[in-house]
C-alpha positions as CSV (number, residue, x, y, z in Angstrom):
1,X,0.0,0.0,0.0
2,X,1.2,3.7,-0.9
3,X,0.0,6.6,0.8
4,X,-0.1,9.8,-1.3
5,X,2.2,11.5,0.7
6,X,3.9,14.0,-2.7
7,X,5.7,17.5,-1.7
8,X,8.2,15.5,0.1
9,X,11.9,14.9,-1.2
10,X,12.3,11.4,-2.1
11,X,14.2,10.3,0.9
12,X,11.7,11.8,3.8
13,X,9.3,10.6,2.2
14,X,10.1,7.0,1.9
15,X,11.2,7.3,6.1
16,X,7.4,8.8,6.4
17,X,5.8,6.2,5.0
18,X,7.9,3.7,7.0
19,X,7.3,5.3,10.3
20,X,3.2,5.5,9.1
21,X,3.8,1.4,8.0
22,X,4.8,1.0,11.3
23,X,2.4,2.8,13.1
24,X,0.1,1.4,11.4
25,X,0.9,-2.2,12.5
26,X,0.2,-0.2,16.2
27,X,-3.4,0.2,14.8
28,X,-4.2,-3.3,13.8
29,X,-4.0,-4.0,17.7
30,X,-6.1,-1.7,18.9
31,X,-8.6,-2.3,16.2
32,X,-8.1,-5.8,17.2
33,X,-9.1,-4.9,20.7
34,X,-11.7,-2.6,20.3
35,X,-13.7,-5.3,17.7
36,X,-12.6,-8.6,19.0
37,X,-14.5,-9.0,23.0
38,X,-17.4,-7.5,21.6
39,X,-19.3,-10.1,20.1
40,X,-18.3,-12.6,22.5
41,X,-19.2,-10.7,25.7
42,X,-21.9,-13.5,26.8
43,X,-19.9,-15.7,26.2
44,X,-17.0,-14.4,28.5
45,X,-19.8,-13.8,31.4
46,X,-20.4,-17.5,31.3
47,X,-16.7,-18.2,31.1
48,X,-16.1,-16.0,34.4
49,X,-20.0,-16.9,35.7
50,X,-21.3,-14.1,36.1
51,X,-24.5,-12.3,34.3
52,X,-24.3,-10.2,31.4
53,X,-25.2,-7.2,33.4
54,X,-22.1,-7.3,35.1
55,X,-20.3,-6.7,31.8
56,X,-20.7,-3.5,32.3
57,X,-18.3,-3.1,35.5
58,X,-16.0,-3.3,32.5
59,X,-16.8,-0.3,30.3
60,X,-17.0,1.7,33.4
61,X,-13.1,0.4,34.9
62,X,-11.6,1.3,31.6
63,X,-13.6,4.8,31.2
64,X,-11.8,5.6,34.4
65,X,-8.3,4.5,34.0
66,X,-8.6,6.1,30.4
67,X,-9.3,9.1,31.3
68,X,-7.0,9.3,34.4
69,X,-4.2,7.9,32.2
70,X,-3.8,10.1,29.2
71,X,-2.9,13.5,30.7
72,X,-0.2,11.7,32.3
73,X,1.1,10.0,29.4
74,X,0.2,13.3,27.2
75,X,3.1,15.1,29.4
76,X,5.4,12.2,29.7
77,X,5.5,12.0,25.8
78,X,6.5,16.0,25.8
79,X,9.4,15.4,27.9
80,X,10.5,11.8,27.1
81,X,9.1,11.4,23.8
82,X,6.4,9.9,21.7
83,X,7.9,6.2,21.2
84,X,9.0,5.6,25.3
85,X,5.2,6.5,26.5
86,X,4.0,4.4,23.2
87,X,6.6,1.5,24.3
88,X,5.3,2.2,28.0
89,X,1.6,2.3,27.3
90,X,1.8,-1.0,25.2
91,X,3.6,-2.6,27.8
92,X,0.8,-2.1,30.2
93,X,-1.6,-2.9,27.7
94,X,-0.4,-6.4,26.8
95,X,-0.2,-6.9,30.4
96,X,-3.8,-6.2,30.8
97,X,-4.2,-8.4,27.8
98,X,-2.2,-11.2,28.7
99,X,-4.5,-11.1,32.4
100,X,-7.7,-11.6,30.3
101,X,-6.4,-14.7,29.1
102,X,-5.7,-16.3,32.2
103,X,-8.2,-14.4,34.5
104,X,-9.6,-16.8,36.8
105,X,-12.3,-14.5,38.3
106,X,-14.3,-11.2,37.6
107,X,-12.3,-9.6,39.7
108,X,-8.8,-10.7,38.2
109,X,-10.9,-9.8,34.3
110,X,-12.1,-6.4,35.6
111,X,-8.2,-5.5,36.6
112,X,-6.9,-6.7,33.2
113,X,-9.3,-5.0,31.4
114,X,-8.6,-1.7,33.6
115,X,-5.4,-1.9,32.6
116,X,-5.8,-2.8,28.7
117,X,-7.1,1.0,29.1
118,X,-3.6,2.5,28.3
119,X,-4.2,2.1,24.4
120,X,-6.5,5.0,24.6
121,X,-3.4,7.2,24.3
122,X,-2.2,4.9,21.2
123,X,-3.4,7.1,18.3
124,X,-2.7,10.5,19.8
125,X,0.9,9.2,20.2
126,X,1.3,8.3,16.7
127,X,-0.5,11.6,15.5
128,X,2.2,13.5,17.4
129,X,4.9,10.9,16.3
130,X,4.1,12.0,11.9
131,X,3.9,15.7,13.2
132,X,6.9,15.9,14.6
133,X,8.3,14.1,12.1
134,X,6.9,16.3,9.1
135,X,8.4,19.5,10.8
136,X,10.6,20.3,8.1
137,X,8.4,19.2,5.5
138,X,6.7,22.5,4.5
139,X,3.4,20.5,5.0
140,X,3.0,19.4,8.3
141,X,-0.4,19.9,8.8
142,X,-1.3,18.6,5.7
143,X,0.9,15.3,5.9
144,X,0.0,14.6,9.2
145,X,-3.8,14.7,8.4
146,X,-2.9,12.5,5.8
147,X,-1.1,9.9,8.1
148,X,-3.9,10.1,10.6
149,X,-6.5,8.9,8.1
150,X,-4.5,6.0,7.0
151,X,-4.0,5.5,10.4
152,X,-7.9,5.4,12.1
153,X,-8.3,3.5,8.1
154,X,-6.2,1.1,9.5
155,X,-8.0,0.6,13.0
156,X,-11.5,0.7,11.2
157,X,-10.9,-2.2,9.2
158,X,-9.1,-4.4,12.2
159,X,-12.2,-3.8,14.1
160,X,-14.1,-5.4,11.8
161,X,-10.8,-7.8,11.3
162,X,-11.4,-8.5,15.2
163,X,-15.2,-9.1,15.3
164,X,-15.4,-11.8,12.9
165,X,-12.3,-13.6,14.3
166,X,-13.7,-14.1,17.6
167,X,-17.5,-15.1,16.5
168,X,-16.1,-17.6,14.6
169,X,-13.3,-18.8,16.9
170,X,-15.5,-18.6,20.5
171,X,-17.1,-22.1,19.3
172,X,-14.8,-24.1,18.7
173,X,-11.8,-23.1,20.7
174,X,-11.4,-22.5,24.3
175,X,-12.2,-19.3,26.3
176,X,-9.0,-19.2,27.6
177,X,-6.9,-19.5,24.3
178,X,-9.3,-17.2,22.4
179,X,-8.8,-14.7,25.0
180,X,-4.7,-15.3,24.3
181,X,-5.3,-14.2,20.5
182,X,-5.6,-10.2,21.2
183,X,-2.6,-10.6,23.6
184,X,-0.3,-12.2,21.6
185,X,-1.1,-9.8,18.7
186,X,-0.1,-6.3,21.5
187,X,2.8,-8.4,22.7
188,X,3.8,-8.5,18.8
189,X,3.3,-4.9,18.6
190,X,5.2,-4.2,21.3
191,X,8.0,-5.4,19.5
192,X,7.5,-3.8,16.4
193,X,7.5,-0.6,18.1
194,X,10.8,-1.1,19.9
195,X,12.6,-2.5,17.0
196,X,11.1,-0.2,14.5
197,X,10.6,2.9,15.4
198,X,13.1,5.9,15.7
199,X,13.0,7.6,18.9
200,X,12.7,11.2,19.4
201,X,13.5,13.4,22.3
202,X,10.9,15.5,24.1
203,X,10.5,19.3,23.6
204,X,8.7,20.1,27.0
205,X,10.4,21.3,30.1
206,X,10.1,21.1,33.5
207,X,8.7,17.7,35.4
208,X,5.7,16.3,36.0
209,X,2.9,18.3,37.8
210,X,2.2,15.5,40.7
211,X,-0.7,18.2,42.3
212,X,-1.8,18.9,39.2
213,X,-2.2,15.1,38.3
214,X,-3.8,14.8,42.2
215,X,-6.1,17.2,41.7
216,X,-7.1,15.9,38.3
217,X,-7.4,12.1,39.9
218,X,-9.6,13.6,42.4
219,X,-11.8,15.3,40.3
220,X,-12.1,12.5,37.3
221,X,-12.8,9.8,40.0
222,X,-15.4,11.5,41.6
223,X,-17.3,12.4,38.7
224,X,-16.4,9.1,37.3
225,X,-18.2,7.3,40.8
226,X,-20.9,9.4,40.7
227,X,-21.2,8.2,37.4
228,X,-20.9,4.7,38.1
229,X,-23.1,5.2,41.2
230,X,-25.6,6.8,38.9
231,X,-25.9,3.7,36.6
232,X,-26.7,1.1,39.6
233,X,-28.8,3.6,42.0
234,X,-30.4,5.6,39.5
235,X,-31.2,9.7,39.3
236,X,-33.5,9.5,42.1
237,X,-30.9,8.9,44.9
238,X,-28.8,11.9,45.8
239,X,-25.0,10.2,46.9
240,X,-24.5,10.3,42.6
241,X,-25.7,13.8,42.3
242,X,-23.1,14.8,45.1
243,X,-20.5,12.8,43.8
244,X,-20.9,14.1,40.4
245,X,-21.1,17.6,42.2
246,X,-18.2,17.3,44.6
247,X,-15.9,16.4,41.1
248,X,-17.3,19.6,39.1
249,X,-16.5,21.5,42.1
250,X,-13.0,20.0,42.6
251,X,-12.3,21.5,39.0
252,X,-11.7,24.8,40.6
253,X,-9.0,24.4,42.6
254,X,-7.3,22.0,39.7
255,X,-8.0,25.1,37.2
256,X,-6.3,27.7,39.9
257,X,-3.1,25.3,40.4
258,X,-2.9,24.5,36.9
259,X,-2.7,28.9,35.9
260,X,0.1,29.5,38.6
261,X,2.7,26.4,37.9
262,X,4.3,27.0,34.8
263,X,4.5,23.5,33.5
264,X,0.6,22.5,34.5
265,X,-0.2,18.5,34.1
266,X,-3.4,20.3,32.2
267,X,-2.6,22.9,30.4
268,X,-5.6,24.9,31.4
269,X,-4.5,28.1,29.4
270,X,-3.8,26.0,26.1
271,X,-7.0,24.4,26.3
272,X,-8.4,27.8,26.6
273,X,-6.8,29.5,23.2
274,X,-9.6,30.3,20.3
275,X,-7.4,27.6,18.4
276,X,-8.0,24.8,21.2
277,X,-11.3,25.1,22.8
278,X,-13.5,24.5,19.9
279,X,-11.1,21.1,19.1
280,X,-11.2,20.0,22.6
281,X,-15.2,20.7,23.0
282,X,-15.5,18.8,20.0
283,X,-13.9,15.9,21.1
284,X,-15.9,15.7,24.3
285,X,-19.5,16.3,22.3
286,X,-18.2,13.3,19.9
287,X,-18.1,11.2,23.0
288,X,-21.7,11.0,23.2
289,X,-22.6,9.5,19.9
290,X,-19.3,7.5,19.4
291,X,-18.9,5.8,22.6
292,X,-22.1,6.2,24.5
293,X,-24.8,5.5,21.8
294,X,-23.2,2.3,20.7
295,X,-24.8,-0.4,23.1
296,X,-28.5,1.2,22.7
297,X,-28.0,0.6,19.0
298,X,-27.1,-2.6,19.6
299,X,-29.9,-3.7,22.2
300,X,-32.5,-1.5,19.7
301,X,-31.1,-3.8,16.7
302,X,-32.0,-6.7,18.6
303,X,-35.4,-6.3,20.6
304,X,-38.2,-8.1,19.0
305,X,-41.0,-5.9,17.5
306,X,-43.6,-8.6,17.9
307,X,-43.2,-8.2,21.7
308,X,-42.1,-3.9,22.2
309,X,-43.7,-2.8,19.5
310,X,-40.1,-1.6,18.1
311,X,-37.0,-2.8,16.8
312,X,-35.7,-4.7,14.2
313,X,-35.9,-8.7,15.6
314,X,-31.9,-9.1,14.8
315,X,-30.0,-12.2,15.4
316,X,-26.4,-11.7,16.8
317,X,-25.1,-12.1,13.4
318,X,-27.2,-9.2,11.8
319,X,-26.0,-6.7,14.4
320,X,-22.1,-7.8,13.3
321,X,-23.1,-6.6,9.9
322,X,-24.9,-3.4,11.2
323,X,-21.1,-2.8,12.8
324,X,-19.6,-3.9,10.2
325,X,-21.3,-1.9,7.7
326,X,-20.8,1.5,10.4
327,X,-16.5,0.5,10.7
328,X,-16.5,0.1,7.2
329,X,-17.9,3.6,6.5
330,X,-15.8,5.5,9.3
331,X,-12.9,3.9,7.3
332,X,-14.1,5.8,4.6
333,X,-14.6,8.7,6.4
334,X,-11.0,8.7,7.7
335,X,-9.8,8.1,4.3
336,X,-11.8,10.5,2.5
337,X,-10.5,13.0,5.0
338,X,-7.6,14.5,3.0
339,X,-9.7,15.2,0.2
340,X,-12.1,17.0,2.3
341,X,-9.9,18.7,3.9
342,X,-8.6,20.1,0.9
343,X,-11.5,20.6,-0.8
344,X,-13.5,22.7,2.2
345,X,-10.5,23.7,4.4
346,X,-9.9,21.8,7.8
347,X,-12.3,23.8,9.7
348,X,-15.1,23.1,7.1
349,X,-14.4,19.2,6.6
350,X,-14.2,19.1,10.5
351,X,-18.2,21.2,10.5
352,X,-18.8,19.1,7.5
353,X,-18.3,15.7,9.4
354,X,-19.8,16.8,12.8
355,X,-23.2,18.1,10.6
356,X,-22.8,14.6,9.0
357,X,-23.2,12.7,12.2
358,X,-26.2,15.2,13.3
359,X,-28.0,13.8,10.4
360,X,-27.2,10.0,10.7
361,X,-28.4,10.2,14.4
362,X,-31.7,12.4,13.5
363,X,-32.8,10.3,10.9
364,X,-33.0,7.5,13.3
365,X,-35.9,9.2,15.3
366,X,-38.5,8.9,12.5
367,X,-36.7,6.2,10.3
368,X,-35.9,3.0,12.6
369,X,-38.5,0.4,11.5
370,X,-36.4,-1.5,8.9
371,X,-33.3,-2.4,8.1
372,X,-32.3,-0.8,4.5
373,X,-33.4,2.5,7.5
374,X,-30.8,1.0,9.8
375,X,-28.1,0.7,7.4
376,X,-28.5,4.0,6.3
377,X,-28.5,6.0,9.2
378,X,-25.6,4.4,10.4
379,X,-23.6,4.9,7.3
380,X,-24.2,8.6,7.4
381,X,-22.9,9.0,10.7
382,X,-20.2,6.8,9.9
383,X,-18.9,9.0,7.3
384,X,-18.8,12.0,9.6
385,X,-17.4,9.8,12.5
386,X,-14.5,8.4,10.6
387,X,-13.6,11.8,9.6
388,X,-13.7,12.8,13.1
389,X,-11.6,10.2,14.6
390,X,-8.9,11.1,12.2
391,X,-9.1,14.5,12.2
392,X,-9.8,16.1,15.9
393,X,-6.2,14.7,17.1
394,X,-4.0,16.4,13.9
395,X,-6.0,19.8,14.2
396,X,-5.0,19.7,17.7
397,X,-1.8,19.1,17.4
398,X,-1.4,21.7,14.7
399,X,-3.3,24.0,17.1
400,X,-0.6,23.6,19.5
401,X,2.8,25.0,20.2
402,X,5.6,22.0,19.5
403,X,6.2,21.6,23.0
404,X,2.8,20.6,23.9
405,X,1.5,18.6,21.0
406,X,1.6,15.4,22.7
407,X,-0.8,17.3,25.5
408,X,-3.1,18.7,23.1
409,X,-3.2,15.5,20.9
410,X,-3.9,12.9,23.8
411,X,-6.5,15.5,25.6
412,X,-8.7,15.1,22.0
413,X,-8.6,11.4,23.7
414,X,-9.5,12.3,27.3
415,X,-12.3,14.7,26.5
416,X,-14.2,12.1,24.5
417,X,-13.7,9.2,26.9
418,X,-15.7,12.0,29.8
419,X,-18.1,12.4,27.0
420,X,-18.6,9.0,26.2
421,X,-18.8,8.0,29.8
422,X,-21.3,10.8,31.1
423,X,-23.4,10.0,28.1
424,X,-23.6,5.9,28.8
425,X,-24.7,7.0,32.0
426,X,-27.6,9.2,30.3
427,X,-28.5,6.4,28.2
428,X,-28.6,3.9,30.9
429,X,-31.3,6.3,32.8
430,X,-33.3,7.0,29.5
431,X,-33.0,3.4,28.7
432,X,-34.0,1.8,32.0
433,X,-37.5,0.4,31.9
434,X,-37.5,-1.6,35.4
435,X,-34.9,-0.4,37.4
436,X,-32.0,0.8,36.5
437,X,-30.6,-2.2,34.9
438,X,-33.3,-2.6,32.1
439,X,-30.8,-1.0,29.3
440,X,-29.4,-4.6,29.6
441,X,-32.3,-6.5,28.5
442,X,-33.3,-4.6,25.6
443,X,-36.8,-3.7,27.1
444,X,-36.3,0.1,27.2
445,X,-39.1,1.7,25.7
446,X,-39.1,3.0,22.9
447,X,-39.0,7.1,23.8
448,X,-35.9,6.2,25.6
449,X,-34.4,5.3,22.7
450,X,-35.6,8.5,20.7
451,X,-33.8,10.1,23.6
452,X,-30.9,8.5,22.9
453,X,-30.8,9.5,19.2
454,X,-31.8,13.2,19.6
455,X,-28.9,13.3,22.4
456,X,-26.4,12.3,19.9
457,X,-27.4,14.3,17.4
458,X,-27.7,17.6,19.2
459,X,-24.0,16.5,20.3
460,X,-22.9,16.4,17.1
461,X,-24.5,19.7,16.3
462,X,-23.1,21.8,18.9
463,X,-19.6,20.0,18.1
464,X,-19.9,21.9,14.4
465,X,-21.1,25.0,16.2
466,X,-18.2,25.1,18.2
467,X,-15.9,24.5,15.5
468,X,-17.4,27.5,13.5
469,X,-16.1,28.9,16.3
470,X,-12.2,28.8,15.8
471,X,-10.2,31.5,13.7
472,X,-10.5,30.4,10.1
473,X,-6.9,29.7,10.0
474,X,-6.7,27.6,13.6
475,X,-5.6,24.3,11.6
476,X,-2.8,25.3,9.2
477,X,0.6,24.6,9.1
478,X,3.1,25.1,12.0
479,X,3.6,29.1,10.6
480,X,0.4,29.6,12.1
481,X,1.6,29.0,15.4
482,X,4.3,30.1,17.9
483,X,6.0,29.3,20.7
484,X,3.8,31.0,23.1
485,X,0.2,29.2,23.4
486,X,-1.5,32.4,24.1
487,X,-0.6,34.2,21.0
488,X,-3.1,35.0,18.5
489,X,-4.2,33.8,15.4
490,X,-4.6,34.7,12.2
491,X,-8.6,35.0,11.6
């Protein structure tokens, strides 16, 4: 495979599109991850015995480690460099892996799968690994776009790599040894990253901001209990309100540390540039359709219309196609990307993909009764999500001073695992029909579920009207920006 990387001098390029090759060898793990347990979660709760409601313990560990993680790793990669915190992260994340294949309880599977959070920071990594690497190209905004849609192309297509593997293997083999499959293929990753890939020094200063990070922690496990709390209690008990409350309000004194240290864990006054925000609130919104609205498409796909009244009566094996036919169209998306981007600008292809998943999750609220309807909302969004993925981690980077491009890339990462997470705990309320644990049985009804969709898209809306937001010029080439985060930009 080529990538159309031309502007480059014969040399650089070919040592681009090694460094992307290997990279994207990176990406066929996490793809692998991401696509491979879901098809076969009933089957794991019966291997550890435990119901299917209890599944969700997992979701909720990784949410938190994922988010508490990649600030942390975001600065390490500014002072250490990119490849040590990738090598680091993949470490811990084969580790996690290689626990999920020998797990012999829930407990021991929940800490694996805690810990197989670290890929999160995977892709924002790499995204700063081609910037950096593209500095003296003349194009660096342009080629690093380019690398990042080859990149999430890459994952897309392993996810759907992932998903068939394991619903074909879980019948024949054993739990255990399918559960060895994802870690052998991190642990050969791992290696592929130490042998392969050049390292580069960091560009940050200073150390690491241990208040900053405890302040952070505090505030991200609150919210992220009272969020957890929320799901099992439901909204009518007040300890998840407080929690939730005592984790907005622990923001403050994170916000005030973080503007008198000069090297912040969270670089509060970065995030706050015209150039940052709008990326940043972006990734967040996309959180809500992208991770949170996932499962109640899933559970909708599957409830039986003969006995709700709704849905679409789907064996296991149509709602592998439903995901296969959405993965297939974000790789398109991400593809697509550098042609949109050069035909509308980055700003507009960024609007242009947000507006596009504001349209594939409204047209499921009056078009969800068959499924040619199905197919077709979820390509829509797919498009715009793709695009997304791709895109929100280079336009942050190139948003950024050098310095702090591993910070502003892996924050794209953070924000949408908060979004993600507060919205699953939305959906769960909007979802539950008996208790708070209905969302597991598919027996929502169905205005939950037009909840759900109009939550998503309104996300997705305010994402583009956020964008439209930043100064014209906010995604350009590194001339754009200088060495001081604060200083403006061309509009």
């Amino acid at each position: 495979m080529s990538l159309p990387l031309p502007g480059l001098p014969t040399r650089p390029a070919q040592s681009l599109l090694a460094v992307v090759g290997l990279l994207a060898a990176v990406e066929v793990a996490s793809g692998v991850l991401q696509g491979f347990y879901t098809p076969i979660f009933p089957q794991i709760a019966d291997h550890l015995s435990v119901s299917e409601g209890d599944v969700n313990w997992f979701e909720a560990a990784q949410l938190v480690v994922s988010a508490l993680c990649v600030p942390l790793l975001a600065r390490l990669s500014d002072l250490v460099g990119p490849k040590k915190v990738l090598v680091l992260s993949t470490a811990v994340t084969a580790l996690g892996s290689w626990v999920l294949a020998v797990a012999p309880s829930f407990t021991t599977f929940l800490v694996g799968w805690a810990l197989q959070g670290a890929y999160v920071v995977w892709l924002p990594l790499e995204v700063a690994l081609i910037h950096r690497r593209t500095r003296d190209s003349g194009r660096q905004a342009v080629l690093t776009r380019r690398g990042a849609a080859v990149l999430v192309g890459v994952l897309e297509l392993s996810v759907i790599v992932g998903a068939l593997t394991s619903g074909m293997l879980v019948e024949t083999l054993d739990m255990n040894l399918v559960l060895a499959l994802p870690a052998i293929v991190v642990t050969a990753v791992l290696l592929v990253i130490l042998v392969g890939i050049e390292d580069t020094p960091g560009e940050g200063s200073g150390g690491i901001d241990w208040t900053g990070l405890a302040w952070i922690t505090g505030a991200l496990g609150l919210v992220m209990g009272g969020l957890v709390a929320l799901r099992l209690d439901g909204a009518a008990s007040l300890l998840p309100w407080a929690l939730v409350l005592a984790g907005l309000a622990t923001l403050v004194p994170f916000a005030r540390h973080s503007l008198r240290v000069p090297e912040p864990l969270v670089d509060v006054r970065l995030l706050a540039t015209p150039a940052q925000w709008p990326v940043q609130t972006t990734a967040f919104l996309f959180g809500v359709p992208v991770l949170g609205g996932q499962i109640p498409l899933s559970t909708f796909a599957q409830a039986d219309p003969a006995v709700r009244g709704y849905g679409l009566g789907a064996e296991a094996a149509f709602v592998s196609t439903l995901i296969g036919v959405y993965v297939v169209t974000l790789a398109i998306g991400a593809f697509t990307l550098p042609l949109t981007a050069r035909l509308l600008g980055m700003r507009g292809a960024l609007v242009g993909s947000s507006l596009l998943v504001a349209v594939g999750y409204a047209l499921w609220i009056p078009f969800h009764d068959t499924t040619a309807q199905a197919l077709t909302n979820m390509a829509v969004a797919g498009l715009g999500s793709g695009a997304l993925v791709a895109a929100l981690p280079a336009a942050a980077a190139a948003a950024a001073p050098a310095h702090r491009t591993g910070f502003a890339t892996g924050m794209t990462n953070a924000t949408k695992t908060v979004g993600g997470a507060i919205a699953s705990s939305i959906f769960a309320i909007a979802l539950a029909a008996d208790g708070i644990d209905g969302v597991t049985r598919a027996e929502a009804p169905l205005s939950g579920y037009l909840t759900v969709w109009a939550v998503c898209s309104g996300a997705a809306l305010l994402a583009a009207l956020a964008l439209l937001a930043a100064p014209r010029h906010a995604f350009g080439d590194r001339e754009a920006i200088t060495a001081d985060p604060l200083s403006p930009l061309p509009s």
